[in-house]
Backbone as JSON Lines, residues from 0, in Angstrom:
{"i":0,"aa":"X","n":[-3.68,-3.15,34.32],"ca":[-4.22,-2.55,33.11],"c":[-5.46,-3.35,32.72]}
{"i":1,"aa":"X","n":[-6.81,-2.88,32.21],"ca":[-8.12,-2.98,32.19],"c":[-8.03,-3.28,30.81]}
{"i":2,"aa":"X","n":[-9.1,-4.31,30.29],"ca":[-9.06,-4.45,28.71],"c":[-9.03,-3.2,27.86]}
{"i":3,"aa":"X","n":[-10.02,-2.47,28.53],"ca":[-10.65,-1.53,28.78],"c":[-9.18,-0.14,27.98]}
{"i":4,"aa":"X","n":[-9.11,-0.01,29.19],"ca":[-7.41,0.94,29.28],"c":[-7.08,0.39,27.42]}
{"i":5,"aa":"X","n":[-6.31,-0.92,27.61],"ca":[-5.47,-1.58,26.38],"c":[-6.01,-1.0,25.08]}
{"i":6,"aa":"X","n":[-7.25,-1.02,25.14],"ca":[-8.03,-1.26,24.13],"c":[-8.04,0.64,23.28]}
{"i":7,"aa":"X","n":[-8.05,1.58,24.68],"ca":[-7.68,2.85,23.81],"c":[-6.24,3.07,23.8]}
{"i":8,"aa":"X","n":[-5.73,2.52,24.04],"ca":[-4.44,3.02,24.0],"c":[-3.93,2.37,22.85]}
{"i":9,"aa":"X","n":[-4.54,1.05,21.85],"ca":[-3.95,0.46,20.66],"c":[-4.75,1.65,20.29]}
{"i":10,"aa":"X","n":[-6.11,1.57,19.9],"ca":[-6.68,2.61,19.13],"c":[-6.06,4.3,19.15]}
{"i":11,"aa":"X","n":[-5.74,5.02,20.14],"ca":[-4.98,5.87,20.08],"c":[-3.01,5.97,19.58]}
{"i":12,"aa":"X","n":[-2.77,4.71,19.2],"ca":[-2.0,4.33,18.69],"c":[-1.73,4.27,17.17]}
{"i":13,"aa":"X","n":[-2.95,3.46,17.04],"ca":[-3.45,3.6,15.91],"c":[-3.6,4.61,14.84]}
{"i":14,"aa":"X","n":[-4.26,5.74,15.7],"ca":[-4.7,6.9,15.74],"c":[-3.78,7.69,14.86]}
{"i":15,"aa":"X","n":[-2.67,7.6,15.71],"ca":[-1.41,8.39,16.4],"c":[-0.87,8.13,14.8]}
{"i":16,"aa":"X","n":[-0.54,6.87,14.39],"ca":[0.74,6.68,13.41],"c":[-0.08,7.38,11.79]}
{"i":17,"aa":"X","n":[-1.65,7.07,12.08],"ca":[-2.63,7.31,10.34],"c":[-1.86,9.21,10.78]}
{"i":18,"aa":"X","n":[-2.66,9.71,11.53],"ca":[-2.02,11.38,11.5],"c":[-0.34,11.68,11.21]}
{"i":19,"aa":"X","n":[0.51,11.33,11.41],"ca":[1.85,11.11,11.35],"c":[2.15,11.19,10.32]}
{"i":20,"aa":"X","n":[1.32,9.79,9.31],"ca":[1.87,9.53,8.05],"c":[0.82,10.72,6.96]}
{"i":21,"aa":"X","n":[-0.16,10.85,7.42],"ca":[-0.87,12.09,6.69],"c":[-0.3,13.27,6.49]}
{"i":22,"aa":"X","n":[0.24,13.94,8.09],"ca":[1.47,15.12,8.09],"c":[2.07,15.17,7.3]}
{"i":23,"aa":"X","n":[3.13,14.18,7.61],"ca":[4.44,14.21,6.9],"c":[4.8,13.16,5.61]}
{"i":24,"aa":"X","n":[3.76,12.78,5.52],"ca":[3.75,12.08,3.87],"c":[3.13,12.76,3.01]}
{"i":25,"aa":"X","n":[3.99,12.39,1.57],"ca":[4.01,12.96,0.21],"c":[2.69,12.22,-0.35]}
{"i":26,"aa":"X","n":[1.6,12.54,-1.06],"ca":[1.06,11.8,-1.93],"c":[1.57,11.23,-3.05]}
{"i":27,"aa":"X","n":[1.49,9.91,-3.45],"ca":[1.56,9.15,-4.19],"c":[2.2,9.84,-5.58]}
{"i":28,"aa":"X","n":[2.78,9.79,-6.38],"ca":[3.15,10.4,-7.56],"c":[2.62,8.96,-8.9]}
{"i":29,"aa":"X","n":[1.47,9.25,-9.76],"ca":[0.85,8.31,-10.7],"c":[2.34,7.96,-11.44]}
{"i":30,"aa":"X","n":[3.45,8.76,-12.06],"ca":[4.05,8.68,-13.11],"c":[4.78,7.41,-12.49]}
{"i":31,"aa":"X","n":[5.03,7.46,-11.15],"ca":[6.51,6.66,-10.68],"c":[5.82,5.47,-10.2]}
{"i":32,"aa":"X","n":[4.78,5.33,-9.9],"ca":[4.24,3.85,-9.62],"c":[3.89,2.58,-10.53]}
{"i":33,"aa":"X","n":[4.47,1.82,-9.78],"ca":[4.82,0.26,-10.76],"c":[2.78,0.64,-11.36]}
{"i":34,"aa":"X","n":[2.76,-0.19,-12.89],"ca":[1.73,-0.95,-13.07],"c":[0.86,-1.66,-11.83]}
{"i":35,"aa":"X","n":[-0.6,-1.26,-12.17],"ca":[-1.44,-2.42,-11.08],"c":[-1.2,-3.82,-11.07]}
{"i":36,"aa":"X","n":[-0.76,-4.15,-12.68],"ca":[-1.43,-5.56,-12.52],"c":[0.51,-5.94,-12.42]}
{"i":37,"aa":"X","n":[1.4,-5.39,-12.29],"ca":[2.81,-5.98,-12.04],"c":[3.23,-5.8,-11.04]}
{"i":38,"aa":"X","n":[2.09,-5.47,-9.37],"ca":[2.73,-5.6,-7.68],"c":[3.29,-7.15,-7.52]}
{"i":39,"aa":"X","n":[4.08,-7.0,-7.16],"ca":[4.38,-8.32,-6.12],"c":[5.69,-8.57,-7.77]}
{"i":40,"aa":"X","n":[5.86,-8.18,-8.88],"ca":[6.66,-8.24,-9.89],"c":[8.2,-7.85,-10.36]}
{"i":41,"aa":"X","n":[9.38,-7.92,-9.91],"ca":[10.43,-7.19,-10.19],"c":[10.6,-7.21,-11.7]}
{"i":42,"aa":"X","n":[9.79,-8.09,-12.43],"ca":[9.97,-7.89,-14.23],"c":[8.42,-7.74,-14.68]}
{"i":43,"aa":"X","n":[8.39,-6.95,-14.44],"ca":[7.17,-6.62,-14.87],"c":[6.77,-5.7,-16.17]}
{"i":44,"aa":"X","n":[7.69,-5.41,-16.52],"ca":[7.9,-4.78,-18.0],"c":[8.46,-5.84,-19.19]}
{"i":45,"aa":"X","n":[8.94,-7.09,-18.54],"ca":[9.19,-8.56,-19.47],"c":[8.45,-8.9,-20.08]}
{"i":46,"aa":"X","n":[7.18,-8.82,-19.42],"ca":[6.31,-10.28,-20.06],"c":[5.69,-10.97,-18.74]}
{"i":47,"aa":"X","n":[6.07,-10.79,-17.65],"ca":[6.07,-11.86,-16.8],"c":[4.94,-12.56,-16.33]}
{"i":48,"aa":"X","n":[4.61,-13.49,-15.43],"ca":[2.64,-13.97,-15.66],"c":[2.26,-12.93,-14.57]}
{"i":49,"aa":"X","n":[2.89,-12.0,-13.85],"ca":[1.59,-11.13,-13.61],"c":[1.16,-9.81,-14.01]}
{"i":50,"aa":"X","n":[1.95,-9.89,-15.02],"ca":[1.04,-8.64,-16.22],"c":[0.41,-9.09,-17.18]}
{"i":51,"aa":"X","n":[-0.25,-10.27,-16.98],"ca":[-1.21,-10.85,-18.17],"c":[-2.05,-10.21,-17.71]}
{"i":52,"aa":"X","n":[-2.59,-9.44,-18.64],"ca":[-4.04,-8.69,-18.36],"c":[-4.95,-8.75,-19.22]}
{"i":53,"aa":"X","n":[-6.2,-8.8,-18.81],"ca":[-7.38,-9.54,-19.89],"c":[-7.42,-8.91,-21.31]}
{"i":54,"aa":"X","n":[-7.19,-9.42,-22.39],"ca":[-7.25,-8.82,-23.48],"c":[-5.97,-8.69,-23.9]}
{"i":55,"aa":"X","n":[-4.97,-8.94,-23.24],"ca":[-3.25,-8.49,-24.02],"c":[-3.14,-9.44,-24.74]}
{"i":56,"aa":"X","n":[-2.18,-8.84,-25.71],"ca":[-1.61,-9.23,-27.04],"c":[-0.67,-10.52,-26.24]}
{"i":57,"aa":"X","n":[-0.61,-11.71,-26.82],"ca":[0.36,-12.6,-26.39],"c":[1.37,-13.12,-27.18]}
């Protein structure tokens, strides 16, 4: 196998899984997604330090 070869076959791989998930995936629903600034947060409706957001009430 040629770098060459490797090299389309990740990219057609690649390819392969973005079309897949385009098909058969749902777009995003705004209502049900966590806050921006509370990813990486399981309390994020607490208080917790990563929903300090510039300007909040403390």
């Amino acid at each position: 196998m040629t770098r060459r070869f490797g090299i389309i076959v990740a990219l057609l791989g690649v390819l392969g899984v973005v079309v897949i998930d385009w098909t058969l995936g749902v777009p995003p629903d705004p209502f049900r997604a966590p806050d921006p600034m509370a990813f990486g947060s399981t309390s994020g409706a607490s208080g917790a330090i990563c929903t300090f957001a510039p300007g909040a009430q403390q």
